[in-house]
C-alpha positions as semicolon CSV with decimal commas, in nm:
position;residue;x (nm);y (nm);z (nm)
1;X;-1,998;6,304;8,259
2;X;-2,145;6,566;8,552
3;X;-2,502;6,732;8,598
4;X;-2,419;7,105;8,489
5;X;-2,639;7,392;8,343
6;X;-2,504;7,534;8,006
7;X;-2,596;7,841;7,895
8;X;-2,596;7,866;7,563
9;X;-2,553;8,201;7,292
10;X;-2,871;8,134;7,236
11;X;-2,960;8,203;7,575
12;X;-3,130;7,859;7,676
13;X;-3,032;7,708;8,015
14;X;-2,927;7,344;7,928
15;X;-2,930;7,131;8,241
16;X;-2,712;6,812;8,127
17;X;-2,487;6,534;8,161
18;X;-2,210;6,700;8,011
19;X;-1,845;6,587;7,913
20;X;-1,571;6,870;7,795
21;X;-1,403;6,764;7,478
22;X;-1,112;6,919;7,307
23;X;-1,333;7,156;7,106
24;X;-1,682;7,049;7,193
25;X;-1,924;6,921;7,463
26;X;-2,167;6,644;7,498
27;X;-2,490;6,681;7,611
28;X;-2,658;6,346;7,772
29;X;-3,024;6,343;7,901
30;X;-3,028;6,733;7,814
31;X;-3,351;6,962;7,883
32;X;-3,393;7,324;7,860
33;X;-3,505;7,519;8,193
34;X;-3,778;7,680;8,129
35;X;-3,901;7,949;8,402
36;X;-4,280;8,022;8,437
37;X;-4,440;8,289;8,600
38;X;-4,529;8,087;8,928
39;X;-4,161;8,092;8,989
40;X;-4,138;7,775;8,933
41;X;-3,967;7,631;8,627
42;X;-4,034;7,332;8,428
43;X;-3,820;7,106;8,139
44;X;-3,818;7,077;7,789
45;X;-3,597;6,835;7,567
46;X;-3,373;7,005;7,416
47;X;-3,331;6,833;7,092
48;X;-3,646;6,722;7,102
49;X;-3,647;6,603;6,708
50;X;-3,306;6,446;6,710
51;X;-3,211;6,044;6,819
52;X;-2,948;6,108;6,858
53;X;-2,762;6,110;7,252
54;X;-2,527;6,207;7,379
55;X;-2,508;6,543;7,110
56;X;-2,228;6,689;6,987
57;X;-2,200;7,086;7,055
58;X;-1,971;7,317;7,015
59;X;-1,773;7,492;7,243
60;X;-1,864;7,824;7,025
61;X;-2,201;7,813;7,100
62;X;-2,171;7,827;7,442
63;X;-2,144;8,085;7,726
64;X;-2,068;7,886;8,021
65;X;-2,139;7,604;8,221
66;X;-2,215;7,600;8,585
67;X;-2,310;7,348;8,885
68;X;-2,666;7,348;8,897
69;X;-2,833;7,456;9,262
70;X;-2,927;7,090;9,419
71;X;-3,319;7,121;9,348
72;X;-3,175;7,092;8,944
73;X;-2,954;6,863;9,019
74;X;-3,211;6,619;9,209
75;X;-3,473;6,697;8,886
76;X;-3,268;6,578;8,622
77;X;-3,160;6,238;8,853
78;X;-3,501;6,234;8,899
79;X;-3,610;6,195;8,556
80;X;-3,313;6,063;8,408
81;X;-3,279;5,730;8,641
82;X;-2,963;5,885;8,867
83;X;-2,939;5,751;9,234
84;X;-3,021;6,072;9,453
85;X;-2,799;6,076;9,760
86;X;-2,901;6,319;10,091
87;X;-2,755;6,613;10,138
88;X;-2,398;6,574;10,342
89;X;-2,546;6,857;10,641
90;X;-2,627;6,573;10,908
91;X;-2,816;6,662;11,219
92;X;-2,537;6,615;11,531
């Protein structure tokens, strides 16, 4: 599983652990990206009522799925436990 951002037909930004599957995805650790008008954004659960994880979705539900930008990515290791490693751009 990877850190991407699903969009789904619904039209909700799913930032994710996600593994591709024949005819579905799983979602691990998944919140919704929610912007707000600071231009800032903040997270929701996305399942919030379900105990299940990872969840099965599928693949007709969504649109596509994308690397999130690094800030994302650094979130949702953030919150979820991940090790956060530096950026690679080293001062010479």
């Amino acid at each position: 599983m990877s850190v991407k951002i699903v969009r789904m037909l619904s039209g909700e930004d799913v930032l994710c652990d996600c593994e591709d599957n024949d005819n579905s995805y799983e979602f691990k650790d998944a919140v919704v990206v929610v912007p707000t008008q600071n231009q800032s954004v903040q997270f929701v659960p996305y399942s919030p009522f379900s105990t299940k994880d990872p969840l099965t979705i599928n693949k007709n539900m969504v649109v596509f799925v994308a690397e999130p930008d690094n800030s994302l990515f650094n979130q949702h290791k953030k919150m979820f436990g991940g090790i956060l490693t530096p950026d690679s751009m080293l001062a010479s």
